[in-house]
C-alpha positions, 0 to 999 in steps of 0.5 A: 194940416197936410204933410207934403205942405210942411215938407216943401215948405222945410225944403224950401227954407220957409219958416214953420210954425210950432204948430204944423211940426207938433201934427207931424210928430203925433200923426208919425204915430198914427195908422193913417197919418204919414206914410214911410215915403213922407216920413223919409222925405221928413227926415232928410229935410230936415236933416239938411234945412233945420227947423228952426226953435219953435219946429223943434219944440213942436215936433218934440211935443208932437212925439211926446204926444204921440204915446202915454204921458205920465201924470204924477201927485207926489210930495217931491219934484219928478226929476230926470237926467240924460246922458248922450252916452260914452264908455264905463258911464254908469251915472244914472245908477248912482244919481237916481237913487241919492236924488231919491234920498234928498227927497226927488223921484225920478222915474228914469227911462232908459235905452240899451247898447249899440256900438261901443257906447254901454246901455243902463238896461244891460247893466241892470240886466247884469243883477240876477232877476232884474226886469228892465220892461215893466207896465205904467203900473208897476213904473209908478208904484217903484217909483212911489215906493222907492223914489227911483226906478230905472227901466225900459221905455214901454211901447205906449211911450212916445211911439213916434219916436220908435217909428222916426228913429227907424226911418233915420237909421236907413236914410242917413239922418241919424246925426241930425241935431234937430232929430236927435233933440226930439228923440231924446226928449220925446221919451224924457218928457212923456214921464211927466217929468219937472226938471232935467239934467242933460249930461253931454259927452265930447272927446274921442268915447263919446258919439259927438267927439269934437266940443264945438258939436257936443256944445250945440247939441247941448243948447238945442236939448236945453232950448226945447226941453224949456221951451216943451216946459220942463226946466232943463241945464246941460254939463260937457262932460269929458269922455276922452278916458272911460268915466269908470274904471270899468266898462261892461257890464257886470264889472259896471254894476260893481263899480256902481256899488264902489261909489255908492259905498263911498269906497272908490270911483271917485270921477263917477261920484263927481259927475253924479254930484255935479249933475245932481246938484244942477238938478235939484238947485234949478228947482224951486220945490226943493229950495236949494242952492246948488252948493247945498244941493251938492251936499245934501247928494254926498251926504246921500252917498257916504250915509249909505243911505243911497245905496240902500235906495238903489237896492231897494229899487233892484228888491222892486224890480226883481233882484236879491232882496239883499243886494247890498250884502251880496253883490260882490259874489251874486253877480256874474263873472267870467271864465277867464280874468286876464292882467294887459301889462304895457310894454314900455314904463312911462306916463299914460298920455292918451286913451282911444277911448272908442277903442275900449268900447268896442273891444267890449263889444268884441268880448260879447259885452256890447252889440253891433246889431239890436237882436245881438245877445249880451254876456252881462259878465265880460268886459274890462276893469282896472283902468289907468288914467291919462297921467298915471305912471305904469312899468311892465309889472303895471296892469293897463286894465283887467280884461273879463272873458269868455274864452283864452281867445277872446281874452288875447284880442281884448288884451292886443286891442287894450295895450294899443288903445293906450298910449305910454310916453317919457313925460308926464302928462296932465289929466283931461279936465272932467267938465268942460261947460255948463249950458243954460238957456 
């Protein structure tokens, strides 16, 4: 194989086989195999030309190849989801461990925060003592003993993708389909994984706000994640509004356990169903239709049962060993809580979801930049929905700061990211289509 050979024929528009993208994902991972010059050159062609199906589904083999693959002999599936990422989206949290008590295991790689999209790994990080960045090991005994376990990819985990992900950050490819599709899947794949769940976002939170997009998006992950041999569907899923009614970190933690004590989060539970329920109905080992799968995940929920699998995992990894008594008083929260009340009474039409995010990452919530620190107990709560009704004595949402001056901000930026109008408005549908291949 010979790496300037591929490029020009991806730049020229001649067809490139499963085989020759599957050499260039591992050799991006090796000492002497492509250097930074063929790496960019790599990136921009494709990121104008396209692969094609089966270059993808090389290249992501190729990546997923680069690293450890994990190898599993369990009594249940191995099962997975992935989210593109929104604001106050913390399904993996309350999915991971009721597929845990329908009898899955699901080891869940997960990523960290950038821009105005929250990162699991920060919420986790939010529960005193919890270790996000664990060894193979340790990955494998969670999961055997737990059913779940919701970490940090290790630096043996697909290292061709870290090596990519860097050359599309500085050479203007970050929002190319094709790369985007091995990205994600390189490091899901590599966990051994025998069913996947996709859940892509579109709306004005979510990084692909236009449909049409978020939709393509979707069939190029099922496309290879199938073609790569990991049976995978996809849900739309809508992000014009935050998912929660937080988003932060601490407070999505509390959220979290709202939803697994069957006591609120009512959107987040149905996404959590509806995902859960594609994944478990699309696999064989466990026999079950989707409608069965749905209510086998909410009898997990309201049993309680799934949460006791969450704070058995948080015990594994780190946390209280009583989390599920004393999560409403062990995690961390800010000096200042602040109402924002609107200034006119009417309907909420419209939410600029984005705006929320960012203001999170304004109160030290979030990061702009990889090595910024995070303040795991600032953020926002609270929030009322497109269509709900609000008068001047109505919280549009609760902000969590640091100091007075971070609150005011939050409080100015909130108040404009909603907007109030005389006529009732009704509610975004929560799922917008369903992708399989």
């Amino acid at each position: 194989m010979d790496a300037a050979q591929i490029i020009g024929k991806i730049r020229t528009r001649e067809t490139v086989t499963a085989a020759e993208c599957r050499w260039f994902g591992k050799a991006l991972a090796e000492e002497h195999g492509i250097s930074d010059a063929q790496a960019g050159a790599f990136a921009m062609a494709v990121a104008i030309e396209g692969l094609g199906a089966d270059g993808r589904v090389g290249l992501t083999e190729g990546m997923r190849d680069s690293g450890d693959v994990l190898r599993w002999k369990l009594p249940g599936p191995v099962l997975d989801k992935h989210s593109t990422g929104g604001v106050g989206d913390p399904v993996s949290l309350v999915l991971a461990p009721a597929l845990a008590v329908c009898g899955a295991y699901v080891p869940m790689v997960s990523g960290r925060g950038l821009g105005h999209t929250g990162g699991t790994l920060d919420k986790l990080e939010a529960i005193p003592g919890y270790v996000c960045n664990v060894t193979t090991s340790k990955l494998q005994h969670v999961v055997r003993e737990a059913g779940c376990a919701i970490v940090g990819a290790s630096g043996e985990v697909a290292p061709a993708d870290k090596r990519l992900y860097a050359i599309r950050d500085v050479t203007a490819t970050v929002d190319s389909i094709d790369l985007i599709t091995a990205s994600i899947l390189a490091k899901k794949l590599a966990a051994g994984l025998e069913g996947l769940v996709l859940d892509v976002k579109t709306g004005n939170g979510a990084i692909l706000r236009d449909a049409a997009q978020a939709k393509r998006l979707a069939y190029s992950l099922v496309e290879v994640a199938k073609g790569a041999g990991c049976p995978t569907t996809a849900l739309i899923t809508d992000m014009s509004q935050p998912l929660a009614t937080a988003a932060g970190n601490a407070v999505e933690i509390r959220a979290v356990m709202e939803a697994l004590s069957g006591s609120g989060q009512k959107r987040l539970r149905e996404v959590a169903l509806a995902l859960g329920a594609e994944l478990l109905g699309n696999n064989k080992q466990m026999n079950l239709d989707t409608e069965a799968a749905w209510g086998a995940l909410n009898d997990a929920i309201t049993s309680g049962a799934a949460m006791e699998r969450f704070c058995r995992m948080v015990a594994y990894l780190g946390g209280p060993t009583d989390f599920d008594e004393t999560w409403r008083f062990c995690l961390p929260e800010a000096n200042i809580v602040r109402e924002v009340l609107p200034l006119a009474t009417g309907y909420v039409r419209a939410i600029d979801t984005r705006a929320l995010g960012l203001a999170v990452v304004e109160l030290g919530g979030g990061r702009r930049r990889e090595t910024d620190k995070i303040d795991p107990s600032v953020g926002l709560s609270g929030f009322k929905r497109i269509g709900e009704k609000v008068d001047k004595t109505t919280p549009l949402a609760m902000v969590h700061a640091a100091t007075e001056e971070a609150a005011a901000k939050a409080e100015r930026a909130v108040r404009k990211a909603f907007q109030i109008g005389s006529a009732k408005v009704n509610a975004p549908e929560l799922f917008v289509d369903r992708v399989a291949v």
